[in-house]
C-alpha positions as CSV (number, residue, x, y, z in Angstrom):
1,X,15.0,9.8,17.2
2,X,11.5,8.1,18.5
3,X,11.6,6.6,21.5
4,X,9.5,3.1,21.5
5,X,6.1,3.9,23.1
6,X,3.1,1.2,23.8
7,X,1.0,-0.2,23.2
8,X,3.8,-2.5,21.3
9,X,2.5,-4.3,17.6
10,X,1.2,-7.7,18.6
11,X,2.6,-8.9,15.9
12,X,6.5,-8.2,16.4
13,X,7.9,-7.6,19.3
14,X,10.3,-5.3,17.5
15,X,8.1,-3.0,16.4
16,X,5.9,-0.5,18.4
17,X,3.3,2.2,17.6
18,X,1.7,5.3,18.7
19,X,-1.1,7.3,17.3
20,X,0.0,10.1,14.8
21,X,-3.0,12.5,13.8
22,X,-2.1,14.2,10.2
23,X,-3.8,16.8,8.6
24,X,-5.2,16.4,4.9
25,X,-6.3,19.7,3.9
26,X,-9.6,20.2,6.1
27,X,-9.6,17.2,7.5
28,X,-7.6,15.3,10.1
29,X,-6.9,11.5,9.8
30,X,-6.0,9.5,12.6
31,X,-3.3,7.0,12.0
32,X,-0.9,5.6,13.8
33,X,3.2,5.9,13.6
34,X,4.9,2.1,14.0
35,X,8.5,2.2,14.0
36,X,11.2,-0.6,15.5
37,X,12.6,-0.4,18.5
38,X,16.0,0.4,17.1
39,X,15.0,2.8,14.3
40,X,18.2,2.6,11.5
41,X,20.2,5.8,10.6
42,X,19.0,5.4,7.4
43,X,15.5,4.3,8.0
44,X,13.0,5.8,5.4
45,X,9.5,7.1,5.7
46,X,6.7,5.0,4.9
47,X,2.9,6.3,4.0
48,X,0.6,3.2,4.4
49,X,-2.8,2.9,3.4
50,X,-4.9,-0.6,5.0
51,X,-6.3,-2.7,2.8
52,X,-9.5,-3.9,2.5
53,X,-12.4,-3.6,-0.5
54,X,-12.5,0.2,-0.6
55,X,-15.7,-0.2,1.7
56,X,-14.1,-1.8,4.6
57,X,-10.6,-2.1,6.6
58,X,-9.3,-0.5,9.5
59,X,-5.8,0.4,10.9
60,X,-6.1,-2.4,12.9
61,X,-6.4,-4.9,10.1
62,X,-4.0,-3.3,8.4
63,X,-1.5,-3.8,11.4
64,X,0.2,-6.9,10.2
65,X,1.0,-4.9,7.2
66,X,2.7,-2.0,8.9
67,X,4.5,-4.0,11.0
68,X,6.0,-5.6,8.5
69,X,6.9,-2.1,6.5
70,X,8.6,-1.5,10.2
71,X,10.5,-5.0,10.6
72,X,12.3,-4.1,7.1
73,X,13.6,-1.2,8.8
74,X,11.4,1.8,7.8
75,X,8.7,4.2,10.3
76,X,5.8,3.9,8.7
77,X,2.6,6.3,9.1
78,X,-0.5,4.3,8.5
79,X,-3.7,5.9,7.8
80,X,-7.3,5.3,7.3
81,X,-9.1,6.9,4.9
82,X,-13.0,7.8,3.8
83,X,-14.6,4.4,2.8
84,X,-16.6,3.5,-0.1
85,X,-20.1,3.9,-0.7
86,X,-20.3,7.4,1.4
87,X,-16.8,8.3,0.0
88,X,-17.2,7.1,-3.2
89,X,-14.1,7.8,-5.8
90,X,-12.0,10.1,-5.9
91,X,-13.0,10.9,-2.1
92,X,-10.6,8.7,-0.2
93,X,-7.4,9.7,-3.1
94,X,-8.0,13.3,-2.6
95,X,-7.8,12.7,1.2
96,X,-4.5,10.1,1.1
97,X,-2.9,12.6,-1.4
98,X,-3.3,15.8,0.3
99,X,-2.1,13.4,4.1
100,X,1.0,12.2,1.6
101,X,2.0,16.0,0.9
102,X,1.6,17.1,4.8
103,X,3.7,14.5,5.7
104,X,6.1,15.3,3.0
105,X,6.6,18.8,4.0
106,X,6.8,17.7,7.9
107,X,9.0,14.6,6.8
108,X,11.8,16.1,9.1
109,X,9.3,15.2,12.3
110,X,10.3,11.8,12.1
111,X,13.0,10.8,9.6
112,X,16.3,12.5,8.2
113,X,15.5,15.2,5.7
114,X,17.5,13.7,3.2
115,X,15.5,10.5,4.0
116,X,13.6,8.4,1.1
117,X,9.6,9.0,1.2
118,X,7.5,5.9,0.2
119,X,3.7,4.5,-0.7
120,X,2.3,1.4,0.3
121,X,-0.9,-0.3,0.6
122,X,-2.5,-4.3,-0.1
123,X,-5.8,-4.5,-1.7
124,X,-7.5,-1.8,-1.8
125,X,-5.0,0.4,0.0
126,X,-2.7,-1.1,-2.9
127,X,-4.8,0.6,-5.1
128,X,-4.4,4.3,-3.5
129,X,-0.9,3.6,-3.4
130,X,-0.2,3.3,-6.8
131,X,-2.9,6.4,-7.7
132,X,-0.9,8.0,-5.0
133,X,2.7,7.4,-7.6
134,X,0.8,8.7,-10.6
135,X,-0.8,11.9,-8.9
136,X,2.5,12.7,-7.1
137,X,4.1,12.7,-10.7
138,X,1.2,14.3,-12.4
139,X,1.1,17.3,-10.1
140,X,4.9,17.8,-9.6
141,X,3.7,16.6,-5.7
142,X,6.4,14.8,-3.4
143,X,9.2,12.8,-4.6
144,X,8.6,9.6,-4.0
145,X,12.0,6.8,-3.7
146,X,9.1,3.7,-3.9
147,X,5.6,2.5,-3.8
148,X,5.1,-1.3,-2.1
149,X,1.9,-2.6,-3.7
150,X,0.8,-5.9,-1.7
151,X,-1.9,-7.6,-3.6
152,X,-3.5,-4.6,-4.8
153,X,-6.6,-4.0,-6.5
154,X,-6.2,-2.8,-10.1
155,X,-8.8,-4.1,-12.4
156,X,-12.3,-3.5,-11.4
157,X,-13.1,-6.2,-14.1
158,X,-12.3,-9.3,-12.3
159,X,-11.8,-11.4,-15.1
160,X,-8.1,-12.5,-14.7
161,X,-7.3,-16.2,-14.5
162,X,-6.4,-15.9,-11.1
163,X,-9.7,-14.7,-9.8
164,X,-11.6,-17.1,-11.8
165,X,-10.0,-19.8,-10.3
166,X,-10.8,-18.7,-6.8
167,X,-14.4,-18.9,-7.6
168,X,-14.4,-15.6,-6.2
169,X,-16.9,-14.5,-9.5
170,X,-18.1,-10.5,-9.5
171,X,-21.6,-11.7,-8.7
172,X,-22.3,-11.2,-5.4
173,X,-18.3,-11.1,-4.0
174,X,-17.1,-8.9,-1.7
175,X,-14.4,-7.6,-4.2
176,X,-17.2,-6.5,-6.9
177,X,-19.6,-5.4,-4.1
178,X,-16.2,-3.3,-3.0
179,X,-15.4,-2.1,-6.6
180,X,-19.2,-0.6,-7.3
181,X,-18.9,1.3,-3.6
182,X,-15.7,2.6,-4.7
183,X,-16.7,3.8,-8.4
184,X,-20.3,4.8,-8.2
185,X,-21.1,4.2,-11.9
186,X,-19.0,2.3,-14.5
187,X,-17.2,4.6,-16.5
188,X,-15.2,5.6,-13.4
189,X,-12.9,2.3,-14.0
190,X,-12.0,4.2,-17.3
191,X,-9.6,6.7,-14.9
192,X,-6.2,5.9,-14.5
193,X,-6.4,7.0,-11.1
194,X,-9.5,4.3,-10.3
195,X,-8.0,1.5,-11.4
196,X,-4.5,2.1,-12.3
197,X,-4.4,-1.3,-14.4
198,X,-5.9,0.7,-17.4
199,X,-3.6,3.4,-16.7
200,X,-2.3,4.2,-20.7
201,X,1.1,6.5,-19.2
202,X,3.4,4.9,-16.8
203,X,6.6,6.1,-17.5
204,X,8.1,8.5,-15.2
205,X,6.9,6.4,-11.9
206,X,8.4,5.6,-8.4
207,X,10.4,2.6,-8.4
208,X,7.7,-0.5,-7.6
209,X,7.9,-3.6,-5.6
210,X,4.7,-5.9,-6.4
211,X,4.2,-8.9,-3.9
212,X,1.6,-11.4,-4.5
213,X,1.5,-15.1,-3.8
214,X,0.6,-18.3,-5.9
215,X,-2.5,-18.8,-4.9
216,X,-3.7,-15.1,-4.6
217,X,-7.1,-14.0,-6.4
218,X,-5.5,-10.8,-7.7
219,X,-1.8,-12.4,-8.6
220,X,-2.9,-12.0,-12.2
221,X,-3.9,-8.2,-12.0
222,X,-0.5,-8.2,-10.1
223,X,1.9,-9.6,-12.4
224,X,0.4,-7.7,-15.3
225,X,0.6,-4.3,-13.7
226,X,4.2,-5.4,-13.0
227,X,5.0,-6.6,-16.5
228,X,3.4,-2.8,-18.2
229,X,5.4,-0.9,-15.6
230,X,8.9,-2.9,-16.8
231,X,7.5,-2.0,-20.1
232,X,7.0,1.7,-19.8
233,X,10.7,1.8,-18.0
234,X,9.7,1.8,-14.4
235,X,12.4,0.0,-12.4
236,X,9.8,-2.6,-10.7
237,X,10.4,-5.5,-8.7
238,X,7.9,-8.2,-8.8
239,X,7.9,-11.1,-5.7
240,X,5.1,-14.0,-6.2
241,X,5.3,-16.1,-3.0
242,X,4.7,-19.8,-3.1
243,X,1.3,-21.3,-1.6
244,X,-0.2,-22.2,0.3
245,X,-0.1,-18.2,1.8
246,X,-3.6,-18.0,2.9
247,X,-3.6,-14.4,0.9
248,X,-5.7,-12.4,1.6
249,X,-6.6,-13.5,5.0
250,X,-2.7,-13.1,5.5
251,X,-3.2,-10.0,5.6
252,X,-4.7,-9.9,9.1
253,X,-2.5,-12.2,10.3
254,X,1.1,-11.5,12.0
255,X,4.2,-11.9,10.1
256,X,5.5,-15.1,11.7
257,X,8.4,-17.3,11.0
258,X,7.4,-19.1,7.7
259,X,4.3,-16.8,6.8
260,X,4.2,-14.9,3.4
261,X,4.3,-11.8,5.5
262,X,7.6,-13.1,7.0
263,X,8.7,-13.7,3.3
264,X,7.7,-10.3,2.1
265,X,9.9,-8.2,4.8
266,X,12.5,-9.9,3.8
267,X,11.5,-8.8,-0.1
268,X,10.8,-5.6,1.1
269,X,14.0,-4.9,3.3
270,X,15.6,-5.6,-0.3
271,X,13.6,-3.2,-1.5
272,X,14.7,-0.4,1.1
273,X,18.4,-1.1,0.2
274,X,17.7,-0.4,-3.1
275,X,15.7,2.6,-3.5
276,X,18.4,4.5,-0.6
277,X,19.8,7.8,-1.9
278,X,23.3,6.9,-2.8
């Protein structure tokens, strides 16, 4: 179906990538298509957004990321997307959303037609990809078998436990510095769509896997989004991996034997199996 193509991910040998331009209404964003070298029959399609703090990331810090997404078994379009304080909220959503319903409606390009059709992100790309699930419900856009939400950022507040403890404060942080870039003025974290955390309707979402790690600043934010989408009758899936993880520098680092990244393909492969149609 795709035949391997360099340069190959330096992170897994497995896995290889090309670059993969997709159209998001005017604009075109240029990502980059990773799939393994032996691409399953029933491999799905996976939309990845990099991480970062809404004013920063790149597809190539978000490699070790899509790498892994391909190591469970999946082809994965990764994308960039307009950055925060030019493209301040809901700049870089509109873009991703209207990239997620292109590829949707192309979907046959790379994967079966019958094939499941994911979201995925960490940190700030975690973010968009759980906007991403609400808007495709919202607007009756595509259907979506998953979203995979690696540490993302859901509470603009940064008061959880978790992030306390990291003495990683919202004076002067890059997280807070990344939340006011994103938002623009404070009554944007009121959206759903902003910060998904304070999101009052979750019923009717994709299926969610959650991965954060012990000693993660946002594991709080994590587990809690987790716990209100189990209440609201979202099948979710939550997968806190034991420290020390080095989250979030993981992040940029390649999913080796032992690594949290190794730990969450595994959680993620899990997660393919499933989501498959039946």
């Amino acid at each position: 179906m795709l035949a391997p193509s360099v340069p190959e991910s330096r992170y897994r040998r497995a896995v290889f990538w090309r670059e993969q331009s997709v159209q998001a209404g005017r604009d075109k964003l240029a990502g980059r298509l990773y799939a393994p070298a032996a691409v399953p029959d029933e491999a799905g399609l996976v939309v990845h957004l990099h991480g970062g703090t809404f004013d920063s990331g790149s597809l190539a810090s978000g490699e070790a990321v899509a790498t892994t997404l391909a190591e469970a078994g999946a082809i994965v379009i990764s994308l960039p997307y307009p950055l925060a304080p030019a493209n301040p909220f809901p700049q870089a959503l509109e873009a991703s959303y209207a990239a997620l319903e292109k590829i949707a409606r192309d979907k046959a390009r790379w994967v079966g037609k019958s094939a499941p059709l994911y979201v995925a992100g960490e940190e700030a790309g975690g973010n968009l990809a759980a906007a991403l699930a609400m808007m495709a419900r919202d607007r009756h856009g595509p259907a979506l078998a998953g979203q995979i939400l690696f540490s993302p950022m859901l509470d603009s507040c940064l008061g959880t436990y978790s992030f306390r403890n990291a003495e990683a404060g919202p004076v002067g942080c890059r997280w807070a510095d990344g939340w006011h870039a994103y938002l623009g003025s404070p009554e944007k974290a009121a959206h759903p769509y902003a910060a998904p955390v304070n999101a009052v309707r979750l019923t009717g979402l994709a299926p969610a896997l959650i991965v954060t790690a012990e000693d993660d600043l946002l594991r709080d934010e994590s587990i809690n989004y987790a716990h209100r989408l189990k209440a609201a009758g979202v099948d979710t899936t939550i997968r806190v991996v034991g420290g020390p993880s080095r989250w979030p520098d993981a992040f940029a680092e390649g999913p080796c034997d032992g690594t949290c990244l190794c730990a969450a393909c595994h959680h993620v492969s899990e997660f393919f199996t499933a989501t498959a149609p039946s």
